[in-house]
Structures are given as C-alpha cells and as structure tokens.
C-alpha positions as CSV (number, residue, x, y, z in Angstrom):
1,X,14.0,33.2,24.8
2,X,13.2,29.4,26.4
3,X,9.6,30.3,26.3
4,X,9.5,31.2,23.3
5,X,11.5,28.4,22.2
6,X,9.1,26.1,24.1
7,X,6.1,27.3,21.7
8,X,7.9,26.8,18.7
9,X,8.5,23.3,20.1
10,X,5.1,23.0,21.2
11,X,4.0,24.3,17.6
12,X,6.0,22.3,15.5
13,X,4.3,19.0,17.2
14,X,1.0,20.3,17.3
15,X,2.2,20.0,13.5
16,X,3.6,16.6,13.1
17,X,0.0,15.1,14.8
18,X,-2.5,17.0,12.2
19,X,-0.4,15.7,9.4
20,X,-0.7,12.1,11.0
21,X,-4.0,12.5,11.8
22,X,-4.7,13.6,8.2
23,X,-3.0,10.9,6.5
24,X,-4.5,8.2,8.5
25,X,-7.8,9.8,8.2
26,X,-7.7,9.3,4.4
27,X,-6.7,5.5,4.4
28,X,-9.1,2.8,3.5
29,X,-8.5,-0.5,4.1
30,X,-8.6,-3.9,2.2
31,X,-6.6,-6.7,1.7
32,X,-3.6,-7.9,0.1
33,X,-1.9,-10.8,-1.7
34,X,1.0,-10.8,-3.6
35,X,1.8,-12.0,-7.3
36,X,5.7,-13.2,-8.5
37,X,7.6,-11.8,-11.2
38,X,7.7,-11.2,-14.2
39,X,5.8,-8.3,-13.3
40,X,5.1,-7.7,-17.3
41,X,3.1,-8.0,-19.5
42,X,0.5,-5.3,-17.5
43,X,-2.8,-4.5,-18.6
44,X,-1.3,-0.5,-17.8
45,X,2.2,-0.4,-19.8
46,X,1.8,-3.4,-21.6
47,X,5.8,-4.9,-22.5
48,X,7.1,-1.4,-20.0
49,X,9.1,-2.4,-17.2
50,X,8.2,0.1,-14.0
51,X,10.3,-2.2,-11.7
52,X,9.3,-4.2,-9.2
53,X,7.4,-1.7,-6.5
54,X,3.8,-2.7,-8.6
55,X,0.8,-3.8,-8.1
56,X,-2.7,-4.6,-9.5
57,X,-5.7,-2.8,-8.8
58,X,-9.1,-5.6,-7.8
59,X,-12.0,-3.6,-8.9
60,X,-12.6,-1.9,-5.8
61,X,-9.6,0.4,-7.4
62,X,-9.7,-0.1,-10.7
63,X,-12.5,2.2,-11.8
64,X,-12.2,1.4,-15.4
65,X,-8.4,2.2,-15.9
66,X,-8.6,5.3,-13.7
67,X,-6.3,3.5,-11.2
68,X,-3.4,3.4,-13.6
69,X,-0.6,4.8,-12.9
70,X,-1.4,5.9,-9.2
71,X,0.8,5.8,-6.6
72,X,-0.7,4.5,-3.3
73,X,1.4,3.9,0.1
74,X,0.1,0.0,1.3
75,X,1.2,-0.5,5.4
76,X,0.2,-3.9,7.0
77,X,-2.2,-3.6,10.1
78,X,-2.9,-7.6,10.2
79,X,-3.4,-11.3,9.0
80,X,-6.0,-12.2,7.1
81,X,-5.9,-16.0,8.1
82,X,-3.3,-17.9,11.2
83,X,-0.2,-17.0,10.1
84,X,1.5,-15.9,13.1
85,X,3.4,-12.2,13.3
86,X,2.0,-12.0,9.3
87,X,2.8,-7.8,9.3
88,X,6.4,-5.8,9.2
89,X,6.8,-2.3,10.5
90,X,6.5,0.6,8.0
91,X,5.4,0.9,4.7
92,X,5.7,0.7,0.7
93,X,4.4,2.8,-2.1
94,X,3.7,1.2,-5.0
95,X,2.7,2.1,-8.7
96,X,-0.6,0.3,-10.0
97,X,0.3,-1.3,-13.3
98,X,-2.0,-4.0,-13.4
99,X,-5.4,-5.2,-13.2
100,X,-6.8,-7.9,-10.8
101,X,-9.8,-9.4,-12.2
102,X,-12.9,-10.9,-9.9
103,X,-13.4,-13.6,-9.4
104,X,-9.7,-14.3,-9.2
105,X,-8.0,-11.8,-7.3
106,X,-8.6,-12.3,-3.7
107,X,-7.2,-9.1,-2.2
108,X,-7.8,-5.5,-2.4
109,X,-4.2,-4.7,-4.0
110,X,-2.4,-7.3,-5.3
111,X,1.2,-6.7,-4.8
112,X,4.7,-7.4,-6.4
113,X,6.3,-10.2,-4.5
114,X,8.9,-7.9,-3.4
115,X,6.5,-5.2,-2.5
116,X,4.3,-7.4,-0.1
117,X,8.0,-8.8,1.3
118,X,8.8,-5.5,2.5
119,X,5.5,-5.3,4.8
120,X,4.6,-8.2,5.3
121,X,6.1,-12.2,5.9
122,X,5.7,-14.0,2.4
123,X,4.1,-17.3,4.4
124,X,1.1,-15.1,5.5
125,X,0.1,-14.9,2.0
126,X,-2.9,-12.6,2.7
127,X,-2.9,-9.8,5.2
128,X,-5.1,-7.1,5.7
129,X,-3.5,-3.5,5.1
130,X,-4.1,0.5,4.8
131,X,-3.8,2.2,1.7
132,X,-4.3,5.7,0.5
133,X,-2.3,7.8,-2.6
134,X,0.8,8.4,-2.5
C-alpha cells in the first residue's frame, strides 16, 4: 500500500509541472503601465461599469475589437526603467475594456490603477510582465 501510494504521489506531481509548464509556455510578454480611475467611459462597454480589474488592449492585442472582453492573467517578471524592487509576487486577471491607442500608450496592457497595484509598486510606473488568457 506505501508503494503504491508513492506513485500516486509521484503522479499527481508529475501533474502539477505539465500544467505549469503549459501555462508558462503560452505566455507572451510585453509591458505594462497603468491608467487611474474612472475606468469608464471604455471604447468596449461604453458608460458599463466592469469594476476596477480592467485594462486596455495597445494594438499588439487589440486586433480590431477582438480583444474585448478577454480575460488575460498579467504577473510582473521586471522593471522597465530604475525603479528599485518594481514587481510583487503573484498575479491579476483582468478584463480588456479598453483600447490603448499608438502613439500614446506606452505599454503592452495598460492596466487599472488597482490592477497594476496588486503586481507591481505604483512608483515603477512601467514594468515588464507575462500575460496569457485567462
């Protein structure tokens, strides 16, 4: 019965890894900034308040609208300029309500002030991130 339980064990990490593998191996990466409230009018929903875990799409996202609505997991992997310690642990998911147009929007995603507080320090202002749908 120990052996066997050992497998299972051994299984059930084996597991865990391919699913982290997987998920990493789907991310791109880009860049993000963040925008302050109000987080409406949006180019998405219009006068529709989705709360404040949103974001806007640049247009290497956009794709014409098609980016509406998704749901994409953001995590912080580093600064994008000297702000010391710019990242936090763990990560957000946020709805894309918005569009970010060129030349203005300087980051890949361009996240809800609250979103961008929860992975990253606010005084970075720009950090460079993994994304992928959510």
């Amino acid at each position: 019965m120990g052996a066997l339980r050992v497998v299972i064990h051994g299984f059930i990490m084996v597991i865990i890894a391919i699913c982290l593998m997987s998920e990493a191996a789907n991310a791109e990466q880009g860049t993000a900034i963040f925008y302050d409230p109000p987080y409406i009018p949006s180019a998405c929903y219009g006068r529709q308040n989705l709360g404040v875990m949103v974001a806007g799409a640049s247009d290497a996202i956009w794709r014409n609208r098609a980016a509406c609505g998704k749901n994409y997991r953001v995590r912080c992997i580093g600064g994008a300029n000297l702000a010391p310690h710019p990242c936090k642990s763990g990560n957000v998911v946020v709805k894309i309500v918005d569009y970010c147009s060129s030349p203005g929007c300087n980051g890949t995603i361009n996240l809800s002030r609250d979103a961008f507080s929860k992975i990253a320090d606010l005084n970075a202002g720009k950090v460079k991130i993994e994304y992928f749908p959510a």
